[in-house]
C-alpha positions in Angstrom: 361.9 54.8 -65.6 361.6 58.2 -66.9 364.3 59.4 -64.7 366.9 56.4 -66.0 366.1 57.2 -69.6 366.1 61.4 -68.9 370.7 60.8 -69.7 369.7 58.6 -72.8 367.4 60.6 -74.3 370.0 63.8 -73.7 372.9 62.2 -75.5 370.5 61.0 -78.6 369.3 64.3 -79.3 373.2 65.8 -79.0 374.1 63.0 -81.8 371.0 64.1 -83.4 372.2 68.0 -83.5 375.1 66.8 -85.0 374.1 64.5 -87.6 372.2 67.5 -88.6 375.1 69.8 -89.0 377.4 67.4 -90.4 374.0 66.5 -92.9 373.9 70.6 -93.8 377.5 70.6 -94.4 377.4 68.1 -97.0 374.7 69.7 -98.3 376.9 73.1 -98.3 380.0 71.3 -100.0 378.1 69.6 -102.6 376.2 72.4 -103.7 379.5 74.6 -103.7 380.8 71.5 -105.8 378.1 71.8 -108.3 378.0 75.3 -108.3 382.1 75.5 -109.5 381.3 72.7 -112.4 378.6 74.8 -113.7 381.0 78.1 -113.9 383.6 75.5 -115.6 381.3 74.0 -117.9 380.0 77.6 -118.8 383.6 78.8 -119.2 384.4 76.0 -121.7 381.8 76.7 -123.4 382.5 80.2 -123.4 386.3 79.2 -124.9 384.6 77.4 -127.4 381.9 79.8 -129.1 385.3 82.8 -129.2 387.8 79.5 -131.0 384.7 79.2 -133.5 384.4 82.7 -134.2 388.6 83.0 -134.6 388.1 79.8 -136.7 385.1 81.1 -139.0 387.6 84.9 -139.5 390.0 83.2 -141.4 
């Protein structure tokens, strides 16, 4: 029985390895997503404090 599973068993852990790496890519791209909307976000708001000071000089 064991012997007739042994092939099974084999090829599930393979799908298993790669569920995991596809699982820490996703990980990898989301967090490299997040990670460029935060500098964006910051660099707006970066834009906006220098437009206020230009605005308040006049």
């Amino acid at each position: 029985m064991a012997k007739a599973i042994a092939p099974y068993n084999e090829q599930l852990q393979g799908l298993q390895y790669q569920y995991q790496d596809y699982s820490n890519l996703y990980s990898q791209k989301t967090a490299t997503a997040y990670q460029a909307a935060n500098v964006r976000a910051m660099q707006a708001q970066e834009n906006q404090r220098i437009w206020q000071q230009k605005c308040s000089a006049l």
